[in-house]
LUMBA-443237 format. One record per residue: x, z, y of N, C-alpha, C in turn; residue in three letters; residue number from 0. Coordinates in pm, 1 decimal. Layout:
BEGIN
+----------+----------+----------+----------+----------+----------+----------+----------+----------+---------+-----+
!      nc1 !      nc3 !      nc2 !     cac1 !     cac3 !     cac2 !      cc1 !      cc3 !      cc2 ! residuo ! num !
+----------+----------+----------+----------+----------+----------+----------+----------+----------+---------+-----+
!        X !        Z !        Y !        X !        Z !        Y !        X !        Z !        Y !     ala ! NUM !
...
+----------+----------+----------+----------+----------+----------+----------+----------+----------+---------+-----+
//
This chain:
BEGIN
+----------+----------+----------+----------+----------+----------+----------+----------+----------+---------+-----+
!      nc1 !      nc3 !      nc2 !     cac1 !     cac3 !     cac2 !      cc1 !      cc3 !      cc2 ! residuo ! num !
+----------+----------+----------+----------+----------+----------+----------+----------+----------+---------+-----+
! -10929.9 !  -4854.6 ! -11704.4 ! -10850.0 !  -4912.6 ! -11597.8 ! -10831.7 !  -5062.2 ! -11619.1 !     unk !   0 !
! -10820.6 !  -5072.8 ! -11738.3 ! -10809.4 !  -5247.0 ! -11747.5 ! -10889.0 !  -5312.0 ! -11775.4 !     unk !   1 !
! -11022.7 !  -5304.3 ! -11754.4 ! -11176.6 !  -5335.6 ! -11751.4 ! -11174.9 !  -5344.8 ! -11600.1 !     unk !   2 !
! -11112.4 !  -5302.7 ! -11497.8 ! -11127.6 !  -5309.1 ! -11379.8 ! -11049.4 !  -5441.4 ! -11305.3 !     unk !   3 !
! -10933.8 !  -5406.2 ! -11404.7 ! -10869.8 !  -5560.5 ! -11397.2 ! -10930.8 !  -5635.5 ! -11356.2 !     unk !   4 !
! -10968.9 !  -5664.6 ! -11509.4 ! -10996.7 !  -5748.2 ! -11575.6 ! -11117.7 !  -5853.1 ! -11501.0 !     unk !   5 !
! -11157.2 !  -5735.2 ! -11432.2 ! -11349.5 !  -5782.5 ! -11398.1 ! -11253.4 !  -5852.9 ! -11236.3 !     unk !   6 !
! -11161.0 !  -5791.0 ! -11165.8 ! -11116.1 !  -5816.2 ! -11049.3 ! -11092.1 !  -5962.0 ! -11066.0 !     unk !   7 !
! -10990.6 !  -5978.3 ! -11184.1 ! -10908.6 !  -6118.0 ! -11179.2 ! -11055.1 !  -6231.1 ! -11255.1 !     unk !   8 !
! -11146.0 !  -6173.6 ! -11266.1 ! -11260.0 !  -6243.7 ! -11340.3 ! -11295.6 !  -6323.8 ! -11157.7 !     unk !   9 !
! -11314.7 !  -6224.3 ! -11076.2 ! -11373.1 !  -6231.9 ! -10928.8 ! -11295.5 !  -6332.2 ! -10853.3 !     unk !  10 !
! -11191.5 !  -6340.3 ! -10875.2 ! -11043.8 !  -6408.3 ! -10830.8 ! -11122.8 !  -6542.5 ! -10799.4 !     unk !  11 !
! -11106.7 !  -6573.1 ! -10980.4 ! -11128.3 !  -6685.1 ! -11063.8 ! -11229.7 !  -6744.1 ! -10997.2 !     unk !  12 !
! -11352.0 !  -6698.5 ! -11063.1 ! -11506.5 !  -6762.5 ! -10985.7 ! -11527.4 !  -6715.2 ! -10853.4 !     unk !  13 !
! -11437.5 !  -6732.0 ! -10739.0 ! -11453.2 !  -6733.8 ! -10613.9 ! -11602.7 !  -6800.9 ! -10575.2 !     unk !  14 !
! -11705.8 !  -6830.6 ! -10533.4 ! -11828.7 !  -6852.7 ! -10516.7 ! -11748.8 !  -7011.9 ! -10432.4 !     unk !  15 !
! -11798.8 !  -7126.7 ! -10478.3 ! -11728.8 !  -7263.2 ! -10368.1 ! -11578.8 !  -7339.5 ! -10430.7 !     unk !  16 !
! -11522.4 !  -7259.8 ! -10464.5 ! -11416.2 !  -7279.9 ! -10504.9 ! -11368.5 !  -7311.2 ! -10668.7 !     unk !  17 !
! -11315.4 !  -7359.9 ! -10692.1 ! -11276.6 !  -7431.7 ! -10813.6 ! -11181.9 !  -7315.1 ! -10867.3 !     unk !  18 !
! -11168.2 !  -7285.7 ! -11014.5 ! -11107.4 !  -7202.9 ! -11069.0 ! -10951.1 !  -7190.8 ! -11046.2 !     unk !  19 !
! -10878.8 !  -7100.4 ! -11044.0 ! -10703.4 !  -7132.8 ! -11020.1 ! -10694.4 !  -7126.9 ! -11141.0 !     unk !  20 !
! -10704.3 !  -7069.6 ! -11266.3 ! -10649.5 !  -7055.2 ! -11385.0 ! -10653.4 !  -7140.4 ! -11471.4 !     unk !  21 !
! -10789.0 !  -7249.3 ! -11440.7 ! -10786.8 !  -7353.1 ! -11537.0 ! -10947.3 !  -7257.0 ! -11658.7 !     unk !  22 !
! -10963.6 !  -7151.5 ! -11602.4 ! -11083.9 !  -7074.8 ! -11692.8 ! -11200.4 !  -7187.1 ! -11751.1 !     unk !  23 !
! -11274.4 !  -7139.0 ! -11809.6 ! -11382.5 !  -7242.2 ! -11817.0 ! -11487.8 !  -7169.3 ! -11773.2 !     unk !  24 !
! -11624.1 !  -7231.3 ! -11702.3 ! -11666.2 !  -7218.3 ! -11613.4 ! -11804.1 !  -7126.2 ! -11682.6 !     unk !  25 !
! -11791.0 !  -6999.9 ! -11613.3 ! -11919.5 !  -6926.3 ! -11675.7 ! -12019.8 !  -6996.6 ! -11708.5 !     unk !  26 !
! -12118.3 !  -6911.8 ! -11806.8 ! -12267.0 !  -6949.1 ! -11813.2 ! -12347.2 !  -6974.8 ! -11689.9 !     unk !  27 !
! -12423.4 !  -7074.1 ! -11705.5 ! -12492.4 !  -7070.8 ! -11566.0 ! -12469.6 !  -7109.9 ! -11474.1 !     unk !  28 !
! -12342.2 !  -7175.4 ! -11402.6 ! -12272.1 !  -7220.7 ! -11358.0 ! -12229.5 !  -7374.3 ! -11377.2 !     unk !  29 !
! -12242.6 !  -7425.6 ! -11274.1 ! -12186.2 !  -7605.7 ! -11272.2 ! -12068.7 !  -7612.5 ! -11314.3 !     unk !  30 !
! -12056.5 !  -7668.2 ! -11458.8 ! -11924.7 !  -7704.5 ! -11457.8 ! -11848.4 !  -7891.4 ! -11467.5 !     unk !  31 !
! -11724.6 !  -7906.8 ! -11460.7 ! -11730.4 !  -8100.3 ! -11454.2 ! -11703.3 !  -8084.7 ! -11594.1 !     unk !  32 !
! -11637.6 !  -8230.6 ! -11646.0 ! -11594.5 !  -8255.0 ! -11777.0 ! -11512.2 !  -8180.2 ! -11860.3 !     unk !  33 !
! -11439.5 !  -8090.9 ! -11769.6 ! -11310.9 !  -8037.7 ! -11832.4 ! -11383.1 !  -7889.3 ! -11834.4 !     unk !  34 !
! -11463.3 !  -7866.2 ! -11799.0 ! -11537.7 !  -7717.3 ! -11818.1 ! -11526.4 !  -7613.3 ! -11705.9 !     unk !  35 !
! -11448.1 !  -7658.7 ! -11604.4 ! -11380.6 !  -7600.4 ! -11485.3 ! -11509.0 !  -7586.4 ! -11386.3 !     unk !  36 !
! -11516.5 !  -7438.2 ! -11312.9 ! -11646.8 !  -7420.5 ! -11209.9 ! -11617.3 !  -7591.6 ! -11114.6 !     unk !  37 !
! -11764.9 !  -7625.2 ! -11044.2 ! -11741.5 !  -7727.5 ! -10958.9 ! -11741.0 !  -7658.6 ! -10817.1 !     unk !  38 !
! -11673.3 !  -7715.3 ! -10736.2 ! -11731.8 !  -7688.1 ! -10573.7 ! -11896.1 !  -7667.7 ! -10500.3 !     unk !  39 !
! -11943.4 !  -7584.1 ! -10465.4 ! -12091.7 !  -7566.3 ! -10457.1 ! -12106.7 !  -7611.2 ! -10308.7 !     unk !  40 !
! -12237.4 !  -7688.2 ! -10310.2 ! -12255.7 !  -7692.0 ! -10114.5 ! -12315.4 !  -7622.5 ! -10088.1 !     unk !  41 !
! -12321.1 !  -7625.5 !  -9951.5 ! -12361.0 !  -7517.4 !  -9858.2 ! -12505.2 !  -7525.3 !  -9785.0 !     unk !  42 !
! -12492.0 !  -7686.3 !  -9818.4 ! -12667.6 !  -7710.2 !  -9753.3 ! -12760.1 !  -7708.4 !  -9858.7 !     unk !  43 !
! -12877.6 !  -7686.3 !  -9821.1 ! -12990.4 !  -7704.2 !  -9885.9 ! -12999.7 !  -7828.5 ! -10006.2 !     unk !  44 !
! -13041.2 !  -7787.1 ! -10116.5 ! -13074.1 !  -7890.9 ! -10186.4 ! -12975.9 !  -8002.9 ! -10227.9 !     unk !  45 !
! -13016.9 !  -8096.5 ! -10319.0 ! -12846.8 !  -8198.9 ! -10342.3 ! -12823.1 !  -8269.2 ! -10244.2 !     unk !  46 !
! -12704.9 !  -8313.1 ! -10272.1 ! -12660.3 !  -8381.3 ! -10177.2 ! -12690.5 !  -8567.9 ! -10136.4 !     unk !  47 !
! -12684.6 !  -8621.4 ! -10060.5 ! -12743.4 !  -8760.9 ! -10021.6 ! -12641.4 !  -8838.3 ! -10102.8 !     unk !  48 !
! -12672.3 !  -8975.7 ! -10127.9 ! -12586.4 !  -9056.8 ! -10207.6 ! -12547.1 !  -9116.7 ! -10083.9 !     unk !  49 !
! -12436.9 !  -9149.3 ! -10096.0 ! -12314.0 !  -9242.0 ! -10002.4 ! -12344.9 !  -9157.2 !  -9844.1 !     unk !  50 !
! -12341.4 !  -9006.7 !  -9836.8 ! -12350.4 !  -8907.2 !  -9745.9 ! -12264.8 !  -8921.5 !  -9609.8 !     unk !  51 !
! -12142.4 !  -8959.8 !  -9684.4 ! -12046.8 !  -8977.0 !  -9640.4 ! -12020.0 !  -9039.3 !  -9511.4 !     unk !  52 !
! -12127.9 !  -9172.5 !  -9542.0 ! -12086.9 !  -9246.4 !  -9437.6 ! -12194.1 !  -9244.1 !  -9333.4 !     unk !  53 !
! -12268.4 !  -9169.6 !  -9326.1 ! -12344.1 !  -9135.3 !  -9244.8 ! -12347.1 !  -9147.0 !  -9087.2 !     unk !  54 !
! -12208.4 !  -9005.5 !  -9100.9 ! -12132.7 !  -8988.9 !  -8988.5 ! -12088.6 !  -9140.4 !  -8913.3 !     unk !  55 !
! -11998.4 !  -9205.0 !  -8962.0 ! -11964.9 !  -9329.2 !  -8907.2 ! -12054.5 !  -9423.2 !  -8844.8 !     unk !  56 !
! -12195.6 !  -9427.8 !  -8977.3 ! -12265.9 !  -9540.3 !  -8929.5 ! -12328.0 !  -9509.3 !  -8812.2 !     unk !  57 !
! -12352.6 !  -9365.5 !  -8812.5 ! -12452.2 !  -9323.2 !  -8651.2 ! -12321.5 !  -9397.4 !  -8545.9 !     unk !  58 !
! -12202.4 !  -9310.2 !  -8573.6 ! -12069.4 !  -9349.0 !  -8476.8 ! -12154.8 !  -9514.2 !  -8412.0 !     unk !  59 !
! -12097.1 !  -9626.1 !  -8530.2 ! -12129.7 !  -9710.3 !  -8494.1 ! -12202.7 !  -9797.7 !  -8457.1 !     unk !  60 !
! -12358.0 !  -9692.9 !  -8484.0 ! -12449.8 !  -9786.4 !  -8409.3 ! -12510.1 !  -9725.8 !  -8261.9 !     unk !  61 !
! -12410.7 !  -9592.2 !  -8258.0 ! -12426.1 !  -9512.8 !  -8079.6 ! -12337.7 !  -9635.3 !  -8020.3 !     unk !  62 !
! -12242.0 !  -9709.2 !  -8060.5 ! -12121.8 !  -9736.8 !  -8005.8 ! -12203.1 !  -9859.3 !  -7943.1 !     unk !  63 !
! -12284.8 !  -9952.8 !  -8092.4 ! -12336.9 ! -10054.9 !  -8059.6 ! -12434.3 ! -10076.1 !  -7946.3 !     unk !  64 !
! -12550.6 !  -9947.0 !  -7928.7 ! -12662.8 !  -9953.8 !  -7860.3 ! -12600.7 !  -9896.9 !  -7720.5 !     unk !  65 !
! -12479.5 !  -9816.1 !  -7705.0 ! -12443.3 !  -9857.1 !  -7558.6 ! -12383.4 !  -9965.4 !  -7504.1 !     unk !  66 !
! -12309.7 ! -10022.0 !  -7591.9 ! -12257.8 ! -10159.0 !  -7590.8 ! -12376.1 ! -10243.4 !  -7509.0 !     unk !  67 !
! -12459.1 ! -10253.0 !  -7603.3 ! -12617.7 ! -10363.5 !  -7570.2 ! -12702.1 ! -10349.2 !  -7468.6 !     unk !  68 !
! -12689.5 ! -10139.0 !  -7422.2 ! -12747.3 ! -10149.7 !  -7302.9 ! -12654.4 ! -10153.8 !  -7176.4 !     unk !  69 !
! -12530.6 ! -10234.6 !  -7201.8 ! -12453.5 ! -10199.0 !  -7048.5 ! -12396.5 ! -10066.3 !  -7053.9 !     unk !  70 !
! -12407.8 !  -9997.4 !  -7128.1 ! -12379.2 !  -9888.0 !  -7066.6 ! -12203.8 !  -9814.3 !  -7076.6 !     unk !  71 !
! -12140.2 !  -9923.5 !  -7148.7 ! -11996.0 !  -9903.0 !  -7166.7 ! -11917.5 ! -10057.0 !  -7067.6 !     unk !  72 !
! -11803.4 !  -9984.6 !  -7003.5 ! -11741.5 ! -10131.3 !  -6927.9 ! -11681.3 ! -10171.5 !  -7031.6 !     unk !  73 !
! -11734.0 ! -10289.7 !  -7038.1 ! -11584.2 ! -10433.8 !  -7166.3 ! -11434.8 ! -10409.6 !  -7155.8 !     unk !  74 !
! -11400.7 ! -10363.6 !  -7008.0 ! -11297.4 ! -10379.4 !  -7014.6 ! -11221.9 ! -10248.5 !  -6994.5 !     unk !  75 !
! -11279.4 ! -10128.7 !  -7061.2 ! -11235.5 ! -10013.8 !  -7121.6 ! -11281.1 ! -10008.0 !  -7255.6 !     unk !  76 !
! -11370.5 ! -10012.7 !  -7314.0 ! -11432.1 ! -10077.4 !  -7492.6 ! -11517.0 ! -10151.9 !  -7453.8 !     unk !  77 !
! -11483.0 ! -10249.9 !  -7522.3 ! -11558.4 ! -10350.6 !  -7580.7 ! -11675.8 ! -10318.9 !  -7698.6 !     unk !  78 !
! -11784.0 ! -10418.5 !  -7709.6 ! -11872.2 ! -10334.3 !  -7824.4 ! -11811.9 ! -10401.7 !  -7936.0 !     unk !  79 !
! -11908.2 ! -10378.0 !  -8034.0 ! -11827.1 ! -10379.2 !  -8161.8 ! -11817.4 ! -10548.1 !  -8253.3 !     unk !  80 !
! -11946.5 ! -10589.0 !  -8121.4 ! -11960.9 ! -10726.8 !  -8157.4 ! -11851.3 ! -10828.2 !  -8116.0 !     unk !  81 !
! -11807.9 ! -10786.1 !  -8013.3 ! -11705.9 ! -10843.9 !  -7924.4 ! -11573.1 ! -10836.0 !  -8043.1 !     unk !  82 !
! -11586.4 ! -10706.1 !  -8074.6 ! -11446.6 ! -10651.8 !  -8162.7 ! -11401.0 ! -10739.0 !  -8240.7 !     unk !  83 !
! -11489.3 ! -10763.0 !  -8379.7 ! -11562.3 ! -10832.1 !  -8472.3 ! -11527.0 ! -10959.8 !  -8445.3 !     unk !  84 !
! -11562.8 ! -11048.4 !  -8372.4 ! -11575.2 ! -11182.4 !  -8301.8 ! -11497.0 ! -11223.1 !  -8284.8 !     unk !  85 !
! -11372.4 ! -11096.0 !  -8212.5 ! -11220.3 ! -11136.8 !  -8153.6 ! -11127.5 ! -11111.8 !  -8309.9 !     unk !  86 !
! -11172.5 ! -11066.3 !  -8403.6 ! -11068.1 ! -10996.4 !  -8526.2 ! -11102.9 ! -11126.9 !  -8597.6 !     unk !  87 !
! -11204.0 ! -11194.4 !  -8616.8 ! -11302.7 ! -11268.8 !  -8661.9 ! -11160.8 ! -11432.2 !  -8633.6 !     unk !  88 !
! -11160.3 ! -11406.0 !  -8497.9 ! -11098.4 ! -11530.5 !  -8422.6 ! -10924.3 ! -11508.0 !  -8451.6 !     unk !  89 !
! -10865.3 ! -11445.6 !  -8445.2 ! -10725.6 ! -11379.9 !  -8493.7 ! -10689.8 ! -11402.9 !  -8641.2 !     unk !  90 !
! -10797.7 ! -11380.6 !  -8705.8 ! -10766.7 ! -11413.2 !  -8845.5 ! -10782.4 ! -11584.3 !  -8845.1 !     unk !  91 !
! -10886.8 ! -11627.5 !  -8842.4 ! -10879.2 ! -11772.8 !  -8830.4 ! -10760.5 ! -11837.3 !  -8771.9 !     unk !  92 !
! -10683.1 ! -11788.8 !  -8700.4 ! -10569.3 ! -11868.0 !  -8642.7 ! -10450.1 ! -11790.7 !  -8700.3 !     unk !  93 !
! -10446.3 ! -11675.4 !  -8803.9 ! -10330.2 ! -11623.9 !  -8831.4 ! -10246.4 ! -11551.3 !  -8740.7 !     unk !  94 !
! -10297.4 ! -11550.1 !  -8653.9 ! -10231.8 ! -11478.9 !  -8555.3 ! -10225.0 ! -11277.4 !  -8611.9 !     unk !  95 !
! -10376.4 ! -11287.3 !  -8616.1 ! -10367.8 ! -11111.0 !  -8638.8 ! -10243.2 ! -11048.3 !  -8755.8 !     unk !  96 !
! -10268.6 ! -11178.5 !  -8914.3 ! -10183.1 ! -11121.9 !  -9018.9 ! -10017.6 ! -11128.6 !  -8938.5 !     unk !  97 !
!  -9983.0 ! -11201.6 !  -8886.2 !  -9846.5 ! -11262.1 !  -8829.4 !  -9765.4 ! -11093.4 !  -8732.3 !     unk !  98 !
!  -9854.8 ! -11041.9 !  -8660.0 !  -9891.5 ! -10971.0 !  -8550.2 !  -9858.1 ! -10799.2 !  -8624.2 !     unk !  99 !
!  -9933.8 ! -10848.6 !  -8742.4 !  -9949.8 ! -10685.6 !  -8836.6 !  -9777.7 ! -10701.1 !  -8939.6 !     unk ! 100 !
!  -9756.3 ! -10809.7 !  -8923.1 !  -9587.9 ! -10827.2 !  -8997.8 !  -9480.1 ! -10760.5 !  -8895.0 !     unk ! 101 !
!  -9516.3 ! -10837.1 !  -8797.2 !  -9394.4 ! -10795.8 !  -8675.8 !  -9401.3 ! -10660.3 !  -8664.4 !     unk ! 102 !
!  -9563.0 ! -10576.2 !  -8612.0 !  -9542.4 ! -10415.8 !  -8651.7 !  -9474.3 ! -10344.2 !  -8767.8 !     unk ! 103 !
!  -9521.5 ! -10390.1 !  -8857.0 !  -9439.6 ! -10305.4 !  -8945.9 !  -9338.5 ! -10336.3 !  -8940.4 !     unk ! 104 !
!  -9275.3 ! -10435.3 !  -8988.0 !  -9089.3 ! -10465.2 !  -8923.5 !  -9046.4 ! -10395.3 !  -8798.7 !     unk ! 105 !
!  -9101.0 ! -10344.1 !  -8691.8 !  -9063.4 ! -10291.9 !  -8615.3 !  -9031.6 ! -10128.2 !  -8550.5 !     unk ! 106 !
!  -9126.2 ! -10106.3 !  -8701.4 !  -9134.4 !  -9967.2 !  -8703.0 !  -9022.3 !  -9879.4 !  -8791.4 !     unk ! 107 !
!  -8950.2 !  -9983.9 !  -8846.3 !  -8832.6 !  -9945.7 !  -8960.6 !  -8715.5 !  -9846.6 !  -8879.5 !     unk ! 108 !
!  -8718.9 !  -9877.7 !  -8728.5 !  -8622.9 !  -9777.9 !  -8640.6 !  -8700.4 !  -9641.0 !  -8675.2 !     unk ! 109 !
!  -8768.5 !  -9629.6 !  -8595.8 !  -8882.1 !  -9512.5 !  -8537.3 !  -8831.9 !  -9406.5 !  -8704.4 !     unk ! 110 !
!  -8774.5 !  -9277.0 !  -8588.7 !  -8725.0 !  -9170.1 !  -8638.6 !  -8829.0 !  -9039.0 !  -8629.9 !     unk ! 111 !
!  -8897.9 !  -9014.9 !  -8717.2 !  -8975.2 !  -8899.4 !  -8720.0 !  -8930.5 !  -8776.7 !  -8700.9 !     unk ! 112 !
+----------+----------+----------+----------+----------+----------+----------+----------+----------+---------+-----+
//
């Protein structure tokens, strides 16, 4: 009976993806980090891309850019990103933007969650 446990709370532990709750150290065979603990496994094929991450965004921002360039967004619902850039670009040079980002936060000291 306590071989059945035993093997259960073993199953717990090495959840397949998931990082150990007990602090166990990480079976044979198995990825473990520095501290000996199972690692998180992915789900896609093969390793993973270096700086993966930002992938997502950069497509974001260069869909954003190439409708921008073909017309195909009005300026004066978004602007492209060059425009953005240009105007944040121009705000900082005159101090205006840092000045602007003071008054917000000072103003937010009411605001009751």
């Amino acid at each position: 009976m306590s071989d059945t446990r035993t093997e259960a709370a073993a199953a717990v532990v090495r959840a397949p993806g998931r990082p150990a709750r007990t602090g166990a150290a990480a079976p044979a065979g198995e990825p473990a980090d520095r501290g000996g603990r199972p690692t998180a496994r992915r789900l896609g094929p093969g390793g993973g891309l270096p700086f993966g991450r930002l992938i997502g965004p950069a497509l974001l921002v260069a869909v954003w850019w190439g409708a921008a360039a073909l017309g195909l967004l009005d300026p004066r619902i978004l602007s492209g990103p060059a425009d953005v850039l240009g105007t944040a670009r121009d705000l900082v040079a005159q101090g205006r933007l840092q000045s602007n980002m003071l008054v917000s936060k000072s103003d937010r000291s009411h605001v009751v969650l």
